[in-house]
Structure formats: C-alpha cells, structure tokens
Backbone as CSV, one residue per row, in Angstrom:
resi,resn,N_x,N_y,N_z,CA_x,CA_y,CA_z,C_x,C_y,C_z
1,UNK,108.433,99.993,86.411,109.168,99.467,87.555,108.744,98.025,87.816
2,UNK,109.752,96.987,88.067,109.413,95.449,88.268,109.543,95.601,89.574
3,UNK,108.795,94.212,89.896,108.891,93.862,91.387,110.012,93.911,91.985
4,UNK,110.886,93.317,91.225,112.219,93.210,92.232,113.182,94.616,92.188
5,UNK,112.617,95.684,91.749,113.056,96.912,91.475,112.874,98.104,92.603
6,UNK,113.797,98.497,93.923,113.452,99.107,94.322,112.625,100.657,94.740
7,UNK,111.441,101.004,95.428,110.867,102.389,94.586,111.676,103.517,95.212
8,UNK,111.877,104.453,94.683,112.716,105.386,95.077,111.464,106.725,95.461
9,UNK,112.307,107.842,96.302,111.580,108.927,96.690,110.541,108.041,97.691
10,UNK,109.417,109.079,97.485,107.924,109.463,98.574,107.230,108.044,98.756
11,UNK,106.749,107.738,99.729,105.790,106.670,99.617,104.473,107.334,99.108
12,UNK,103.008,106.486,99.187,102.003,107.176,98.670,101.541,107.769,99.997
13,UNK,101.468,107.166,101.522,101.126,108.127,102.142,101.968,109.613,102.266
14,UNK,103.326,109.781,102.140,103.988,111.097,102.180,103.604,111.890,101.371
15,UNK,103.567,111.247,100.012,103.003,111.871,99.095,101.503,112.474,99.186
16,UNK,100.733,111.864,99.657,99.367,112.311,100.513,99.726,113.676,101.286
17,UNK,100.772,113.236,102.273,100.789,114.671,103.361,101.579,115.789,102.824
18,UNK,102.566,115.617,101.733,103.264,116.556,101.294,101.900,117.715,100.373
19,UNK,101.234,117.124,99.715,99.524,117.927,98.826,98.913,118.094,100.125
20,UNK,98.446,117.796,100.947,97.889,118.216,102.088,98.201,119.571,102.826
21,UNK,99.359,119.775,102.647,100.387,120.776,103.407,100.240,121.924,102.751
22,UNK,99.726,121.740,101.454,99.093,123.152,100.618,97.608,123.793,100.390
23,UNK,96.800,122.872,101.390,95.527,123.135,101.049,95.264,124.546,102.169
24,UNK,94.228,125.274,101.545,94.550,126.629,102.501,93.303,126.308,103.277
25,UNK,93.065,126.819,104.345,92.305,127.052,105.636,90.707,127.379,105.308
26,UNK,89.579,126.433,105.634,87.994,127.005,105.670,88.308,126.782,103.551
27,UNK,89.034,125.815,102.890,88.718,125.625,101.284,87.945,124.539,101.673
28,UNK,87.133,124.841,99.959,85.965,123.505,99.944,86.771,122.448,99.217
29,UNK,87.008,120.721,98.973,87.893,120.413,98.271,87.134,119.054,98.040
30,UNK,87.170,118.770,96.755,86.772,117.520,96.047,88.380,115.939,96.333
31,UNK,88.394,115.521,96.509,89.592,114.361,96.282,89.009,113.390,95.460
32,UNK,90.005,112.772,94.527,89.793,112.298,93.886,90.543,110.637,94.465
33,UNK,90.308,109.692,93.731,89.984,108.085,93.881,91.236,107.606,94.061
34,UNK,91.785,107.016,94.913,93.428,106.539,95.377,94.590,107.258,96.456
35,UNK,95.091,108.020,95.698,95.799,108.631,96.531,95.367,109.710,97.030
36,UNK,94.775,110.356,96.620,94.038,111.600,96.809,93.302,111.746,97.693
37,UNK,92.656,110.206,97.799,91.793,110.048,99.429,92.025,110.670,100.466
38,UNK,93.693,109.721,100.212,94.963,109.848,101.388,94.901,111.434,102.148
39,UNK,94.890,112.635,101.372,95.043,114.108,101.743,94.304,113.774,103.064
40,UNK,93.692,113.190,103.310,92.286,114.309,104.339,93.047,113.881,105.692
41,UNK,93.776,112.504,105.285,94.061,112.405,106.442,95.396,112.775,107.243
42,UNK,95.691,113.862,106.264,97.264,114.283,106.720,97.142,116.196,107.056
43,UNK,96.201,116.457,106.381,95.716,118.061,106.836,96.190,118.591,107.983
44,UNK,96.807,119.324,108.698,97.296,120.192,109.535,96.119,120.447,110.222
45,UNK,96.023,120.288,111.702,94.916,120.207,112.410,94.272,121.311,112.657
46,UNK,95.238,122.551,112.485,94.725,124.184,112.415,94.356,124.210,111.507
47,UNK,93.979,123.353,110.506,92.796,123.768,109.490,91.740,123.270,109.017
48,UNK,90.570,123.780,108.372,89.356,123.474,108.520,88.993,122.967,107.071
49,UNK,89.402,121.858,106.904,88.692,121.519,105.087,87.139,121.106,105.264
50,UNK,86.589,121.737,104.274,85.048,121.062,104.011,84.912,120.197,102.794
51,UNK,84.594,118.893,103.133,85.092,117.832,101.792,84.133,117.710,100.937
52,UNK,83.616,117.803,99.469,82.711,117.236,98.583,83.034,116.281,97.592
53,UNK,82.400,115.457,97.572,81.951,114.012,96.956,80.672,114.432,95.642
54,UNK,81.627,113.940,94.417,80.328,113.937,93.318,78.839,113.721,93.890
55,UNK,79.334,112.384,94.378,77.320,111.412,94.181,76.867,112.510,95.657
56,UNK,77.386,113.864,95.772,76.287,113.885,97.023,76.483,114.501,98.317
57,UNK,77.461,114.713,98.282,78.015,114.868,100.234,78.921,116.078,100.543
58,UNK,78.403,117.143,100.932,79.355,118.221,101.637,79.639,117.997,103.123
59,UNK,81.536,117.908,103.161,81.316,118.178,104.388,81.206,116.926,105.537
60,UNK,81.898,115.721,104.402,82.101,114.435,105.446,83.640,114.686,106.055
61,UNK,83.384,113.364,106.985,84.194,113.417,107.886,85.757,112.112,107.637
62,UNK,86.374,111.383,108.414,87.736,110.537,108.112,86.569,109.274,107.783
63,UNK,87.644,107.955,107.092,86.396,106.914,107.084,86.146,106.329,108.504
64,UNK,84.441,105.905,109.084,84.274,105.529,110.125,85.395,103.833,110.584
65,UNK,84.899,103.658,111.920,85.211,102.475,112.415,84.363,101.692,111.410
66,UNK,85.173,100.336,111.078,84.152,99.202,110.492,82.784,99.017,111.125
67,UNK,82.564,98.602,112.218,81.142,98.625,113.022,80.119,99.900,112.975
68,UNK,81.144,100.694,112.259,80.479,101.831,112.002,79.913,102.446,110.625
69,UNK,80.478,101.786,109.857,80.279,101.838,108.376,78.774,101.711,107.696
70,UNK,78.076,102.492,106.788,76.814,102.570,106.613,77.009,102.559,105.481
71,UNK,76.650,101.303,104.932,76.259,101.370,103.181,76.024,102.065,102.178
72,UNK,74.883,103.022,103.298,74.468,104.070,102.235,75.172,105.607,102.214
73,UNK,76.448,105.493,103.353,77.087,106.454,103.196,78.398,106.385,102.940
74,UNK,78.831,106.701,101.363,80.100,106.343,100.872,80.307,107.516,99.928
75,UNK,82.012,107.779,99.572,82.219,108.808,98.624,82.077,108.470,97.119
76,UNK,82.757,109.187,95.994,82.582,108.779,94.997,83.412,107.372,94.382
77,UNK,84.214,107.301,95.777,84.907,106.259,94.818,84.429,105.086,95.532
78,UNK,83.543,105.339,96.304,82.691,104.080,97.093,83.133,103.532,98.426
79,UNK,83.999,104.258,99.085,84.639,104.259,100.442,83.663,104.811,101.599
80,UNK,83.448,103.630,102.405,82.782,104.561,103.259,83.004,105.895,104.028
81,UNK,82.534,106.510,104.481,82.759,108.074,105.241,81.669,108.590,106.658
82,UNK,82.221,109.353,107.021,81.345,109.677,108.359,80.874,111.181,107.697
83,UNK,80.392,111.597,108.691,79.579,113.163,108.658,80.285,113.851,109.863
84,UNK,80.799,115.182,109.293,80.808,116.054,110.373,79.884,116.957,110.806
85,UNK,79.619,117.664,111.697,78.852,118.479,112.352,78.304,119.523,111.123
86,UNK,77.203,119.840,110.538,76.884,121.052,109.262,76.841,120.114,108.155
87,UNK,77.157,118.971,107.979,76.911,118.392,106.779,76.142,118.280,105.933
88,UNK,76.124,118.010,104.843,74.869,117.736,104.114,74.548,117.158,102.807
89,UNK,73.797,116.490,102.431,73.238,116.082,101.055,72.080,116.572,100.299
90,UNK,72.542,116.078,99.058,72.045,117.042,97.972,72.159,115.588,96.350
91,UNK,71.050,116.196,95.534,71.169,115.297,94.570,72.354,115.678,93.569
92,UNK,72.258,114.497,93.112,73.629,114.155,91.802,73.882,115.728,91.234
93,UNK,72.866,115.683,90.517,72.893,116.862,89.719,73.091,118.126,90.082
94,UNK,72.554,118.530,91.456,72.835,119.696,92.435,74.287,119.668,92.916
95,UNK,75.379,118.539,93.002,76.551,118.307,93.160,77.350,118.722,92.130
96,UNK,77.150,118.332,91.262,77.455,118.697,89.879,77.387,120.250,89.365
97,UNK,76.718,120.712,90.117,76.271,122.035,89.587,77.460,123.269,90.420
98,UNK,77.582,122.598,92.020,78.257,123.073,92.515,79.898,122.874,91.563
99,UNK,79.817,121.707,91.403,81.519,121.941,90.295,81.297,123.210,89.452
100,UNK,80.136,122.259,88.769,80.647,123.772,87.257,80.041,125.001,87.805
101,UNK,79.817,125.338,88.949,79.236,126.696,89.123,80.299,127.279,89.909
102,UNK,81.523,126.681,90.085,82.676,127.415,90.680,82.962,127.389,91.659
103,UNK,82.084,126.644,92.980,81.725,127.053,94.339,83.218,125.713,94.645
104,UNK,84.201,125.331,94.447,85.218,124.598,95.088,86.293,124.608,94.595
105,UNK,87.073,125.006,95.926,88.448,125.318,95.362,89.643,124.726,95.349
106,UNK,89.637,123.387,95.720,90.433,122.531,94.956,89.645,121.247,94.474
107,UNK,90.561,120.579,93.560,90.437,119.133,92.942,91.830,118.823,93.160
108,UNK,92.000,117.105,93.721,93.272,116.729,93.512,92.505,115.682,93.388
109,UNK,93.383,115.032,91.967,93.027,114.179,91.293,94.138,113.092,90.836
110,UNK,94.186,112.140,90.420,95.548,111.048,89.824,95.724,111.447,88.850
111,UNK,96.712,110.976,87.922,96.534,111.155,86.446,97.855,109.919,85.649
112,UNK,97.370,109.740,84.503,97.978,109.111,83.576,99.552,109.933,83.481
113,UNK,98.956,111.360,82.609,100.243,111.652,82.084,99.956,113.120,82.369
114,UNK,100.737,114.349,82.727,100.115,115.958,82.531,101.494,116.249,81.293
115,UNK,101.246,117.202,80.788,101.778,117.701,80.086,102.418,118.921,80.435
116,UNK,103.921,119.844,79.987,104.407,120.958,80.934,103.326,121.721,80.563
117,UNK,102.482,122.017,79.484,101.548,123.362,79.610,99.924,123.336,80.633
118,UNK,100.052,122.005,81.020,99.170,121.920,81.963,98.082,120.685,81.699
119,UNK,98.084,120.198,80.288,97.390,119.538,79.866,97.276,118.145,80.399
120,UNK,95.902,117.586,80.820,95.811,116.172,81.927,95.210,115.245,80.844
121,UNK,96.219,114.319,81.495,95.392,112.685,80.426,94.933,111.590,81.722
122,UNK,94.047,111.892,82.412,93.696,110.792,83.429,92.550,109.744,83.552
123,UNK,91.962,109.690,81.924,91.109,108.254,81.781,90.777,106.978,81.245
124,UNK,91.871,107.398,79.953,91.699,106.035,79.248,93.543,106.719,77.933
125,UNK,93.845,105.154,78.143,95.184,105.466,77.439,94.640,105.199,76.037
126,UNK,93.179,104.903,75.412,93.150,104.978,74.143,93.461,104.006,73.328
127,UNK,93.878,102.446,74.336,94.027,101.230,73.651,92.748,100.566,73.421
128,UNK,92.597,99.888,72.166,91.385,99.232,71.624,91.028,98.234,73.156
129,UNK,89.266,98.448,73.236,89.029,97.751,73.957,89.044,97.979,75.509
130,UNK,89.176,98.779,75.759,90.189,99.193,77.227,88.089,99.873,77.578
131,UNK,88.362,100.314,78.737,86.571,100.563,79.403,86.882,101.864,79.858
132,UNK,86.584,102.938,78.805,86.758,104.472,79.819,86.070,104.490,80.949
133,UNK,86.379,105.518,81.632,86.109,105.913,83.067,86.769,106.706,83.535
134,UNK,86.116,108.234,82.757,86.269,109.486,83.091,85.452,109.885,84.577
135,UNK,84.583,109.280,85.381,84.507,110.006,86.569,83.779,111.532,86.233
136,UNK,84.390,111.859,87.234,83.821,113.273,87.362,84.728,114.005,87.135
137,UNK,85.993,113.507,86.803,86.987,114.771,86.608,87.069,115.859,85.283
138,UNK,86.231,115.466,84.112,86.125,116.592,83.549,85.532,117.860,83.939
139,UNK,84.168,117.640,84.771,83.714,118.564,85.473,84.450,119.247,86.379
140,UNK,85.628,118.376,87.167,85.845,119.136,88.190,87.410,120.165,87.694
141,UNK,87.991,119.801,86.527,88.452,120.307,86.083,88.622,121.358,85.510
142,UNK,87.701,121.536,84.665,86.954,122.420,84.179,86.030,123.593,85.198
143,UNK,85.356,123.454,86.108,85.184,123.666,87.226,86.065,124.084,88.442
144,UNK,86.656,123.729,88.622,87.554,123.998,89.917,89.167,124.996,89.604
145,UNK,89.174,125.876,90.574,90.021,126.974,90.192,91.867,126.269,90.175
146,UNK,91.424,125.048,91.249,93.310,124.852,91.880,92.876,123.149,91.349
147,UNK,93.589,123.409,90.626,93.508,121.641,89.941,95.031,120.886,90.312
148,UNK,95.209,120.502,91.548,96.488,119.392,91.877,96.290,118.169,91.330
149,UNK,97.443,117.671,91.084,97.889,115.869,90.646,98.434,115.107,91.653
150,UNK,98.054,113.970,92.021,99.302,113.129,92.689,99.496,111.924,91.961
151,UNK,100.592,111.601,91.633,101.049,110.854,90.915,102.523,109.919,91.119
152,UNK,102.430,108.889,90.986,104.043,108.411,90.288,104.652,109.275,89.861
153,UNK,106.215,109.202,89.829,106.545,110.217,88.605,106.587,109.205,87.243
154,UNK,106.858,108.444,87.276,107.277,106.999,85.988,106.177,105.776,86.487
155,UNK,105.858,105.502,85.490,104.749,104.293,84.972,105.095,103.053,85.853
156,UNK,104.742,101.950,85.869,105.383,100.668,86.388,106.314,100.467,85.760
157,UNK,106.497,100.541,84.438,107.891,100.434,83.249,108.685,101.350,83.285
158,UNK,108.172,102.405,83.959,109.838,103.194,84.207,109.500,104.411,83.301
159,UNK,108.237,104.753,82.722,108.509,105.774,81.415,107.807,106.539,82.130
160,UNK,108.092,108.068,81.738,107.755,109.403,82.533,106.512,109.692,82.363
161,UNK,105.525,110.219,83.551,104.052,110.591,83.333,104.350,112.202,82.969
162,UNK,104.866,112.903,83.674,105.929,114.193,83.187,106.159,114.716,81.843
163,UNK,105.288,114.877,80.978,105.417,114.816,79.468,105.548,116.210,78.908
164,UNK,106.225,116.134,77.566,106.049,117.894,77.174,104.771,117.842,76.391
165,UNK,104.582,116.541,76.007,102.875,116.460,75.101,102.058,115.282,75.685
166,UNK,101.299,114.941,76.062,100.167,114.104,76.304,100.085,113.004,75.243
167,UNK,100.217,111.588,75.257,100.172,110.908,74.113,98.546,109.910,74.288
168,UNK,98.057,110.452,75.462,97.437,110.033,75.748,95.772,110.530,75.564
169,UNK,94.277,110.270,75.225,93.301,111.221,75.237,93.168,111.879,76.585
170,UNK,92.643,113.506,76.418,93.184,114.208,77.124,91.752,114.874,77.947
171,UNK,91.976,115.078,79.497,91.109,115.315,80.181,90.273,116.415,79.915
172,UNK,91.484,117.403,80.171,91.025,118.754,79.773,92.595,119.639,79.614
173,UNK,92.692,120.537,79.061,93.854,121.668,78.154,93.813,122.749,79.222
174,UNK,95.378,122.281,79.842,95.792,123.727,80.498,95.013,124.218,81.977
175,UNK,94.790,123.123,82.126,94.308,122.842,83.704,95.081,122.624,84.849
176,UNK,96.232,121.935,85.015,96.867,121.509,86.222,98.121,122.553,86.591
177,UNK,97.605,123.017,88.115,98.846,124.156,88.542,99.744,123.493,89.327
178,UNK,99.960,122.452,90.292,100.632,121.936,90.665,101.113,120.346,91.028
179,UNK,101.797,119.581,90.763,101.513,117.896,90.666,102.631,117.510,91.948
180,UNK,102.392,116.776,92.603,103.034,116.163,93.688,102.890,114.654,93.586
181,UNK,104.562,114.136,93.178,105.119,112.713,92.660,106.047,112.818,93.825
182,UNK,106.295,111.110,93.980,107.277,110.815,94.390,108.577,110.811,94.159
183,UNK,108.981,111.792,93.472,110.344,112.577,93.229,110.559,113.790,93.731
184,UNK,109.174,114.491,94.011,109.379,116.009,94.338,107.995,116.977,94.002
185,UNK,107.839,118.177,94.048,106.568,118.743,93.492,106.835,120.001,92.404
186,UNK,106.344,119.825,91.902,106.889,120.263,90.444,105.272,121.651,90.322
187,UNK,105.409,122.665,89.852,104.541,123.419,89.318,104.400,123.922,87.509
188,UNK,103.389,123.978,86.900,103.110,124.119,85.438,103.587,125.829,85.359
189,UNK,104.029,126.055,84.514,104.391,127.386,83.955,104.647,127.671,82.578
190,UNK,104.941,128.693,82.644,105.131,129.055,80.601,106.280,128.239,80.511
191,UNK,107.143,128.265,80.857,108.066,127.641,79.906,108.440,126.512,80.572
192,UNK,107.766,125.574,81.093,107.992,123.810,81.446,107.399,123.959,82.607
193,UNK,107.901,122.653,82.955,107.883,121.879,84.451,108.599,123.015,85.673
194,UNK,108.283,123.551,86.570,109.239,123.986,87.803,109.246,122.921,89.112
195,UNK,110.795,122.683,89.433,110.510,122.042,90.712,110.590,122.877,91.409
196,UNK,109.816,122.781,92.489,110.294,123.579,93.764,110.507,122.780,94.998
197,UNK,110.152,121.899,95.162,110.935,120.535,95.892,111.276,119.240,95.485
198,UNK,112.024,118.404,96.049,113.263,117.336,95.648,112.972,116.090,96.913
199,UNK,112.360,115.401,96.723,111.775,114.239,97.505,113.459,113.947,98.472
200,UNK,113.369,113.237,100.081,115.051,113.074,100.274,115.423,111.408,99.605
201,UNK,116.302,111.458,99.018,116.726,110.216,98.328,116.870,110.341,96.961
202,UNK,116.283,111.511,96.324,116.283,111.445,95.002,117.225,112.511,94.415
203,UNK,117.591,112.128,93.573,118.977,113.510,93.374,118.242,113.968,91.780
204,UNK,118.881,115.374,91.334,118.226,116.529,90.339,117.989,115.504,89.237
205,UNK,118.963,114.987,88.777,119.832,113.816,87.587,118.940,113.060,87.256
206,UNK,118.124,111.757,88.351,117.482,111.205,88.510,115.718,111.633,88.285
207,UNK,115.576,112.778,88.460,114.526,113.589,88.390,114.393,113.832,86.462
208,UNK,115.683,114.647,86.013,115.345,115.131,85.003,115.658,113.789,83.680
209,UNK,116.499,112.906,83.858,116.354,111.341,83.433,114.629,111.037,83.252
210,UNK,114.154,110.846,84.490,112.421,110.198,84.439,111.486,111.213,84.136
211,UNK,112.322,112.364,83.323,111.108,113.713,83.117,110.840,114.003,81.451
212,UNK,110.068,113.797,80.833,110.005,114.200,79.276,109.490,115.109,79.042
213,UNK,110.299,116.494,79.848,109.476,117.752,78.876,110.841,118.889,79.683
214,UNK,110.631,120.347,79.556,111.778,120.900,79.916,111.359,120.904,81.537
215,UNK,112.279,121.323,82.204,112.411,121.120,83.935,113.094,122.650,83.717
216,UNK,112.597,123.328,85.299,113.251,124.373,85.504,113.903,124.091,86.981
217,UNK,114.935,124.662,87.464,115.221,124.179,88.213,115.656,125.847,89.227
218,UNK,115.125,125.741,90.560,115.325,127.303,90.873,116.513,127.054,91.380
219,UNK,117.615,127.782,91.716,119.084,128.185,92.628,118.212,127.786,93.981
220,UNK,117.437,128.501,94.756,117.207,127.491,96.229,116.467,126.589,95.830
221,UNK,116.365,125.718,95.290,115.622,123.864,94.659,115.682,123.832,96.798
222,UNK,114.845,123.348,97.369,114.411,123.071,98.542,114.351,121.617,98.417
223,UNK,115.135,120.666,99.456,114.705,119.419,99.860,113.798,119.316,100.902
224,UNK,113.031,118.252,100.500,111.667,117.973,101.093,112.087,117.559,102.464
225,UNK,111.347,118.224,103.721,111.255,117.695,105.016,110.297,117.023,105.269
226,UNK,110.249,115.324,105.620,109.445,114.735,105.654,109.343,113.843,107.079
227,UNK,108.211,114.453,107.846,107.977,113.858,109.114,108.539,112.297,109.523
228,UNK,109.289,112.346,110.052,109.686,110.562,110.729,108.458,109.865,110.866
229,UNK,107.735,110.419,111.110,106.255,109.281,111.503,106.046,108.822,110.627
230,UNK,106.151,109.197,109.089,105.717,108.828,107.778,106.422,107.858,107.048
C-alpha cells in the first residue's frame, strides 16, 4: 500500500479491541510488541486479565503517566508499565519457564505471514543481511495453548500475509487458532482460512482478492460491530 493509497477496513486500535473482545475472564496473557500492546487497553471491564512480560513481570498494569514512568519498569518490548495490586517479579529464566511450562493462556503476537494450516512466519523474511529478531515468540508459541495474530491483512505493497504456504522462515508449524486483520477475523482449520467476521467497509470480493490460500466462508458471515468511539 502507497501513501497516497487509501487504508481500507479496521484501524490498528479497532483491531486491538476487536482481539480483546475474545480474551476470556481471570486468563493469564503474554502480548506481544505493536499492536498487541494495544489489547489491554480495550478489555471489557468485567474482566480480569493478568498480564506477563518475558524479561519478568506478572500482572502489570495500563502504561503509567509520564511523571510516572520508572526506567526500571518496562515490558518486553521496552514500554513502560505500572503494577497492579498481587504483582510480581521473577528472573528471565523463571519467566521463561512459565511459557514452556504451560502456565498462560494466551499469546497474541504480529506476524509476517500465517499460513491456512496454522503455520507463523513472524521474524525474519530471510533476505541476506537483514538482523533476526525472534523475541520470545518461539517459546511462547510453542508454549501457549491460544496463539492469536494481529495483523494487516496485505503488506505495504498490497501482497497477502494470508498464505496457503509460508514463503517466509517459519516461527513455529501449526500454531495459530485465530488472526484478527483489518479486513475481518478469520480462524485456522482443516481445510483453509474461516471467516467469521467482515470488517464494515470491506466487502467478501475484496477479502478473498488480498487472500492466498482457500477462504471458507459461513452462510451467517457476521459484519463486524464496531464501537463509534473507535
């Protein structure tokens, strides 16, 4: 997509509150670096997320006021954060342990490209020279039971992250159950892509055009209700 190219569908905060709207009540949940931030702050107030951070932190809070901001307390992607009431820290490795030991039940993470069988490419496109920076998401992938995406649906150039194969090196195989783009939210299944919602502005056509792998499409396909405030 060029500058002078208008963006169609979700902004990134809607897109934030639309993945938010699925997280279930008293889950522990990792977010991952960009948009993913965005979730915490769109959560449904009847519910109780407890947040973890790789380098360290169960259980922070929205980011503080600037005057309030403490150097030494930031998430993984280096944003500062507050503490809620029960919080707590713990070393690297004890964080880590909690991933691969199962104890969190979501990851929402960005990604390059997913593939319809589930397969995530979210660290390095594999061009000579380029600086990986896999993060923590193999762990948490691998680790974590509910693996969400938020994503673009199409690149800045317009080409589909939506893939039937990954052309990209690949996070981890058969990991991602549900991805939420600014076209709509789509779920992984045996046989492709399922939408089960349709961003408002974006029509089926337009969807399965910017999609490279099969699309299922249900008889009630649901358009997205998206708060005026947003």
């Amino acid at each position: 997509m060029t500058d002078t190219q208008e963006k169609l569908g979700l902004s990134r905060p809607q897109m934030a509150w639309r993945a938010a709207q699925d997280l279930v009540d008293g889950s522990v949940v990792n977010l991952g670096i960009g948009i993913p931030e965005m979730v915490a702050d769109f959560v449904p107030g009847d519910r109780q997320i407890i947040y973890h951070t790789e380098n360290g932190i169960l259980g922070f809070g929205p980011r503080p006021a600037a005057e309030d901001e403490d150097p030494d307390l930031i998430n993984a992607g280096k944003k500062p954060v507050s503490l809620l009431p029960g919080a707590s820290f713990f070393h690297h490795a004890d964080s880590f342990a909690m991933i691969r030991g199962g104890h969190l039940d979501y990851c929402i993470l960005g990604a390059m490209q997913v593939s319809e069988d589930g397969n995530l490419a979210n660290w390095s496109t594999g061009a000579p020279g380029a600086i990986p920076a896999v993060g923590g998401a193999m762990d948490l992938v691998a680790g974590v039971p509910n693996v969400f995406i938020i994503t673009d649906h199409v690149t800045r150039d317009g080409q589909p992250k939506l893939m039937k194969a990954c052309t990209y090196p690949l996070t981890a195989v058969g990991v991602v159950k549900r991805i939420f783009t600014d076209f709509g939210v789509f779920d992984v299944t045996e046989k492709g892509f399922r939408i089960s919602e349709i961003a408002p502005g974006i029509t089926l056509e337009e969807v399965k055009a910017k999609t490279d792998a099969n699309l299922l499409v249900p008889e009630n396909l649901k358009k997205m209700d998206v708060p005026d405030s947003l």
